[in-house]
FIFI-377851 format. One record per residue (C-alpha): residue in one letter; x negated, z negated, y negated. Coordinates in steps of 0.1 Angstrom, whole numbers, padded with zeros to 4 digits, always signed. Example, Ala and Ser with C-alpha at 12.3 -4.5 7.8 and 13.67 -1.06 7.14 Angstrom:
BEGIN
a-0123-0078+0045;s-0137-0071+0011;
END
This chain:
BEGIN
x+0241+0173+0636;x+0227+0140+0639;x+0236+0108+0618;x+0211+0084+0608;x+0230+0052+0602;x+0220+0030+0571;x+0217-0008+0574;x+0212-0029+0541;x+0196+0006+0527;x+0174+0009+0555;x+0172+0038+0575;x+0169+0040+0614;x+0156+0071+0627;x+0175+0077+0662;x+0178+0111+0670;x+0176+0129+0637;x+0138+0119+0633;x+0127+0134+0672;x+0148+0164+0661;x+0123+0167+0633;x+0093+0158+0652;x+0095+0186+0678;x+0096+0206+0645;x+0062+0202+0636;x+0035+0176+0643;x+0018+0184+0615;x+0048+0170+0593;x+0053+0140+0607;x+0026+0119+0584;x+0044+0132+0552;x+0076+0122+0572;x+0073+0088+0588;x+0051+0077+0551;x+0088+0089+0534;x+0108+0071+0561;x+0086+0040+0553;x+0089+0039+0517;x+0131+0044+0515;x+0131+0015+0543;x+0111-0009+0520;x+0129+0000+0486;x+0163+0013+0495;x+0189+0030+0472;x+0184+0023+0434;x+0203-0001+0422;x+0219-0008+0383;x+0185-0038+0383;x+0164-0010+0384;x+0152+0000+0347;x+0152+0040+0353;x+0187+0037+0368;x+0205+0009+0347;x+0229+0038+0340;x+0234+0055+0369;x+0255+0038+0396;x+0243+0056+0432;x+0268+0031+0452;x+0295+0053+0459;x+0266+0076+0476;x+0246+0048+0491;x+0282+0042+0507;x+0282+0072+0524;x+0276+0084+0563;x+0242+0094+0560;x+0244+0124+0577;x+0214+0151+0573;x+0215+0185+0585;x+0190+0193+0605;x+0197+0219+0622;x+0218+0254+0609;x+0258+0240+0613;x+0264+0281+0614;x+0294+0287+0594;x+0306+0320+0596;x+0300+0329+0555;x+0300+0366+0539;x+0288+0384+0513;x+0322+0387+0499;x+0320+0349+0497;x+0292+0348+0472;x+0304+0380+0454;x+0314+0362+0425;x+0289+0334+0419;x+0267+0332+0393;x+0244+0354+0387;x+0254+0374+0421;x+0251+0409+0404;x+0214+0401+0387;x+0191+0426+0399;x+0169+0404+0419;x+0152+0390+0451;x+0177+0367+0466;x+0169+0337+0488;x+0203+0317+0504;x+0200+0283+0523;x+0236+0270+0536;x+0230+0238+0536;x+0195+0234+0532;x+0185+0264+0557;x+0175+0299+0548;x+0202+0323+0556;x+0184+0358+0564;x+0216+0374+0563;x+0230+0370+0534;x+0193+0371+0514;x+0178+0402+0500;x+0147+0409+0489;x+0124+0437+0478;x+0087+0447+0480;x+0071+0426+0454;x+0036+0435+0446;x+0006+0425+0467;x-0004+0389+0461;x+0031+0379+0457;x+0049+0360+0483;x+0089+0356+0480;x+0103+0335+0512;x+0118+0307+0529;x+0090+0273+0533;x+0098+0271+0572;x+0085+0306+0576;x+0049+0298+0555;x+0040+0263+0564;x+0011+0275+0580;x-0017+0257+0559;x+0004+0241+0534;x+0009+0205+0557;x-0019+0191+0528;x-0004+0202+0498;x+0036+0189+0503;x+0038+0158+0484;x+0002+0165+0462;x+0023+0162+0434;x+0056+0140+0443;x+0033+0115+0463;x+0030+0092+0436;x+0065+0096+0425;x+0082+0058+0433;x+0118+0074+0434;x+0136+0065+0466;x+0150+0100+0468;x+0116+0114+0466;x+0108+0096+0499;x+0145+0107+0514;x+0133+0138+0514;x+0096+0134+0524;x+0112+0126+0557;x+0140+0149+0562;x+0133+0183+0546;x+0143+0214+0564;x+0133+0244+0547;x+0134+0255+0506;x+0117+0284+0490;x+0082+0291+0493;x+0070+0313+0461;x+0031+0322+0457;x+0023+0343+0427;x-0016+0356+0428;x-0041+0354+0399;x-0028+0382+0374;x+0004+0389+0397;x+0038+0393+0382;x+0070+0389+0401;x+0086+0428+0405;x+0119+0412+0399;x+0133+0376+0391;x+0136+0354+0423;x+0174+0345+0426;x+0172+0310+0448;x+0211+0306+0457;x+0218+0267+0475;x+0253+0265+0492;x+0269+0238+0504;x+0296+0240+0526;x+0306+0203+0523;x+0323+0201+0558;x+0324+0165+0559;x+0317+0134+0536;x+0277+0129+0538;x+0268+0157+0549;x+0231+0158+0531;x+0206+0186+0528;x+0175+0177+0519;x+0155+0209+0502;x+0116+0213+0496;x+0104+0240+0476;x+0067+0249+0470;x+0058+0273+0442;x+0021+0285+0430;x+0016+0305+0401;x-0016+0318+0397;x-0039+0322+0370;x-0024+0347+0342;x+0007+0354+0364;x+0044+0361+0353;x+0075+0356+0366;x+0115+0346+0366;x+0125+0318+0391;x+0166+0312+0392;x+0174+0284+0413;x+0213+0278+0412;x+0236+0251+0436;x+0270+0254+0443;x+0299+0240+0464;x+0325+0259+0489;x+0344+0228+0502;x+0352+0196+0489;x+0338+0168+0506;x+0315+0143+0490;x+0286+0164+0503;x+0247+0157+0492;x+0217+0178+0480;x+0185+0164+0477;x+0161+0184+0465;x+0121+0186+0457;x+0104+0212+0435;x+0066+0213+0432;x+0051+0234+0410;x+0010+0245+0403;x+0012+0267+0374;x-0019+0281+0368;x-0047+0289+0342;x-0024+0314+0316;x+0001+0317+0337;x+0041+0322+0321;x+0069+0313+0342;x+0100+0307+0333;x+0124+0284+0353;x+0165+0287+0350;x+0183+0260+0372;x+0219+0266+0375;x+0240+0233+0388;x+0276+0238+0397;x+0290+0217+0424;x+0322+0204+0435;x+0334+0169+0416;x+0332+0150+0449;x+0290+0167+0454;x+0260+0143+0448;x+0234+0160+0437;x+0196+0147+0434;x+0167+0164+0421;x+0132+0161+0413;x+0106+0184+0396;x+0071+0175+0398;x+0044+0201+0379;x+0014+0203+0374;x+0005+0230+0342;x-0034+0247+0335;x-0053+0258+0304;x-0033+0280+0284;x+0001+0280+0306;x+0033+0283+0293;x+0062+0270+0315;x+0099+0267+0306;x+0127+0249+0324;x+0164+0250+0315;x+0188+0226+0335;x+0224+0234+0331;x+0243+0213+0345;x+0284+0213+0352;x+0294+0201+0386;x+0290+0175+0411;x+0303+0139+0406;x+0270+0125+0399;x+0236+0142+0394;x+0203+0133+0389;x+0172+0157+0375;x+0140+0134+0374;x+0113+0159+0355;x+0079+0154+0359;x+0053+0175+0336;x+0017+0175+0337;x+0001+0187+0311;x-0037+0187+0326;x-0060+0213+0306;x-0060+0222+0268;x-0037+0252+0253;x-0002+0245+0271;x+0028+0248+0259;x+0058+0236+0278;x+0096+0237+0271;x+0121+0219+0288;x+0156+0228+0276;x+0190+0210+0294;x+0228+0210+0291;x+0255+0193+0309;x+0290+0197+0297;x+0313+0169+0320;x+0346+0163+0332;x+0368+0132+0347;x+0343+0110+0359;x+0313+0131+0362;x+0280+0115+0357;x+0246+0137+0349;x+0215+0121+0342;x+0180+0134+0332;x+0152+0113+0335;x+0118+0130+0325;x+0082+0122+0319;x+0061+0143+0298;x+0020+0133+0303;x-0005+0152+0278;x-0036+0145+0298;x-0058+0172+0277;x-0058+0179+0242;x-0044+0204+0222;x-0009+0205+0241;x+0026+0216+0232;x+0058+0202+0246;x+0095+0202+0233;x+0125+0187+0248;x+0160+0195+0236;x+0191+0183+0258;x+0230+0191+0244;x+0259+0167+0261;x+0294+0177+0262;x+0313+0148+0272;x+0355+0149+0279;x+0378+0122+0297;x+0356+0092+0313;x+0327+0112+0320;x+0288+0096+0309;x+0259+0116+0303;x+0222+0099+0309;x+0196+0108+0291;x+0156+0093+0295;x+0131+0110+0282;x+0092+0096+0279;x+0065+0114+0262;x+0031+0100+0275;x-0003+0109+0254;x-0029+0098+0275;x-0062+0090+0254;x-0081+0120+0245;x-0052+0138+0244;x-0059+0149+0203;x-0040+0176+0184;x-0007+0165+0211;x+0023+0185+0195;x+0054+0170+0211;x+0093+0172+0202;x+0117+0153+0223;x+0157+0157+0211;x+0189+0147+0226;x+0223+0153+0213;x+0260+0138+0224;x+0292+0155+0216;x+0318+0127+0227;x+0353+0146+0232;x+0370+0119+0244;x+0375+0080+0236;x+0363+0068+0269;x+0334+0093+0271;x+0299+0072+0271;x+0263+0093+0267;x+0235+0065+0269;x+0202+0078+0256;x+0166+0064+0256;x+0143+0085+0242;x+0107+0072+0240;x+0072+0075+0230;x+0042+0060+0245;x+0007+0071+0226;x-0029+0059+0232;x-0046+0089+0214;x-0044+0086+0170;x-0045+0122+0163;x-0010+0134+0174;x+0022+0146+0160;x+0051+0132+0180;x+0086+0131+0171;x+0117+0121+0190;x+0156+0113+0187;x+0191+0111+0199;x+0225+0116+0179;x+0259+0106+0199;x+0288+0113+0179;x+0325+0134+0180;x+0332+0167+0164;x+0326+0173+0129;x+0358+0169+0111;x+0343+0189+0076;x+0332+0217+0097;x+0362+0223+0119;x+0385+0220+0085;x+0356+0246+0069;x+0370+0270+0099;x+0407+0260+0091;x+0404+0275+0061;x+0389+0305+0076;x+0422+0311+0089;x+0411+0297+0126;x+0439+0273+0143;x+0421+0238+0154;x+0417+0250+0190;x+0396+0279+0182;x+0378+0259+0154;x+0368+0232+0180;x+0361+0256+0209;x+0338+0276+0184;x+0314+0246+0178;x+0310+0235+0209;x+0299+0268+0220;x+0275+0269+0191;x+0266+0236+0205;x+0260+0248+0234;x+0244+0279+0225;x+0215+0262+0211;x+0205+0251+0248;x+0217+0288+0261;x+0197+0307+0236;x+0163+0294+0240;x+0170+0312+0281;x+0143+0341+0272;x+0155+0359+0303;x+0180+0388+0287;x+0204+0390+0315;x+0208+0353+0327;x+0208+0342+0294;x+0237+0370+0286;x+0254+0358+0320;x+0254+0317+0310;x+0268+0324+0274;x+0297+0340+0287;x+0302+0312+0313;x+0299+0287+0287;x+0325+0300+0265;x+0349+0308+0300;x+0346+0270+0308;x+0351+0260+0273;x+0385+0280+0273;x+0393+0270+0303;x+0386+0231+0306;x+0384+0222+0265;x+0422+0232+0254;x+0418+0211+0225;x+0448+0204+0197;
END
């Protein structure tokens, strides 16, 4: 494993970048353009507007240390027998940090036109299209991984295809030593009327102050329903950065739900296209925190056509000294008529020192719209927990009760039966077991 040492935030390449040159030629003008742009910008910093809230120095104080190549610990399937949705009846890709795992992956015959595998395996013709979507994306992160990416997921649904099975991507992290950082691509195509179940979930099996960085692009096609679950669970020492970047067709309807529990700080930057008439796109989040957890979603929302649907709804659980971000931007380009979008964020503050800091906004250039937005912050409702007193409910239950209704309005809009099954009872087990409130 190679370290890359950082200097005043910029990065020299030394042995790390050949590593990834002998990898690929092909790569290497995505890859040096990404080295370039971290050099000149650097880590975010609280004087930059879109992270004003979200302190990166304790990462940006790490050994930068990405893993290039397989570190080849010796895991097992008993070792993810437990995880989260590790019994779903589906197609399973595993990367250990950041590289596909043939192993411990299983996967099925999905019908013809679909493609289910790991990017490394696939790039084949796809050196053009990494980055078509992120390139414009400004977030240093973005460029981070531009030039260190290893492998990801590479799903292709044809025109009128529907995925046999959900797709189950599992992202482990051994967190061997502090700054270990894997740096994930994914590339996924869904064609024109196709279906399909993506699960992407992260999760921690050591302790150090280990990072993912990860890239999703998405095309989602002409009629095309796809519905995206990402499952975040990381250890409290785990950075964890993200950023979706799709682009959505006539008629397409595309959900995302973030939930979000681990890792010390994370990041989801969401990026939504809305380019032909007809779509309607849901992105749905929660993030219940801890100590001195930090989770931050940041998402733009462009209606470039008219006629368009989106709706935003993102629940905070906050407890202890823990601060929940929230930035949300609807953008109705002109033309964009008939624009239906709904952007919500709600706080529940458990604790004292407990901060949420929430900026939702709306920027319109097109006169016949309907646009609404807005952001509570507050504690537990005092008239309804006494309503459950007298119910004959102690406090504990009372309190424990709303918040997983709280919570369950985030779950329940999951249309996938099983996951959505799976995540309630994991909400209410992590309510029990971290919220013993009196």
């Amino acid at each position: 494993m190679s370290q890359v040492a950082t200097t005043n935030f910029a990065v020299e390449p030394v042995e790390a970048f050949a590593e990834l040159e002998q990898n690929g030629a092909a790569l290497m003008p995505l890859r040096k353009a990404g080295l370039a742009r971290f050099s000149e910008a650097g880590f975010p910093t609280l004087r930059d507007e879109d992270w004003r809230f979200t302190n990166v120095k304790p990462l940006a104080e790490l050994p930068f240390r990405p893993v290039l190549l397989a570190l080849g610990q010796a895991l097992g399937q008993e070792q993810l027998g437990d995880v989260t949705f590790g019994q779903l009846d589906a197609d399973r890709l595993v990367f250990v940090d950041g590289h596909f795992n043939a192993e411990l992956s299983q996967t099925a015959d999905q019908p013809s036109g679909v493609t289910v595998t790991h990017l490394a395996s696939g790039l084949a013709g796809l050196e053009r299209e990494l980055g078509a979507l992120s390139g414009g994306d400004d977030d240093p992160f973005v460029a981070l991984n531009d030039a260190f990416f290893t492998d990801g997921a590479l799903i292709q649904i044809g025109d009128g295809q529907r995925l046999a099975k959900p797709v189950h991507l599992l992202f482990v992290a051994t967190a061997g030593g502090d700054g270990e950082a894997a740096h994930i691509r994914n590339w996924i195509v869904a064609g024109a009327n196709s279906q399909g179940t993506i699960i992407e979930s992260h999760l921690s099996l050591g302790q150090a102050a280990s990072v993912t960085n990860i890239v999703t692009e998405s095309r989602i096609g002409d009629g095309a329903d796809i519905e995206h679950i990402k499952f975040q669970d990381q250890s409290n020492r785990a950075f964890h950065l993200a950023s979706l970047h799709s682009e959505l067709g006539r008629d397409a309807q595309y959900a995302f739900h973030s939930i979000a529990l681990g890792a010390r700080l994370s990041r989801n930057n969401l990026r939504m296209r809305l380019a032909q008439p007809g779509i309607e796109c849901v992105l749905n989040g929660l993030y219940m925190l801890r100590g001195q957890q930090l989770a931050d979603h940041h998402m733009i929302v462009e209606h470039a056509a008219p006629h368009c649907d989106s709706h935003e709804y993102f629940n905070g659980i906050l407890d202890d000294q823990s601060r929940g971000v929230f930035h949300g931007r609807i953008l109705v380009q002109p033309g964009a008529q008939k624009t239906d979008a709904k952007q919500t964020n709600k706080n529940l503050l458990l604790s004292d020192d407990a901060t949420a800091n929430t900026k939702p906004q709306l920027e319109i250039y097109a006169d016949d719209v309907k646009c609404t937005h807005g952001a509570t912050i507050g504690a537990m409702d005092d008239d309804a927990i006494f309503y459950l007193r007298t119910r004959g409910l102690d406090t504990a239950t009372a309190r424990r009760m709303l918040l997983h209704g709280f919570a369950g309005e985030i779950v329940d809009r999951v249309r996938h039966d099983a996951v959505r099954e799976e995540l309630d009872a994991l909400v209410w087990n992590r309510l029990e077991a971290e919220h013993q409130l009196d």
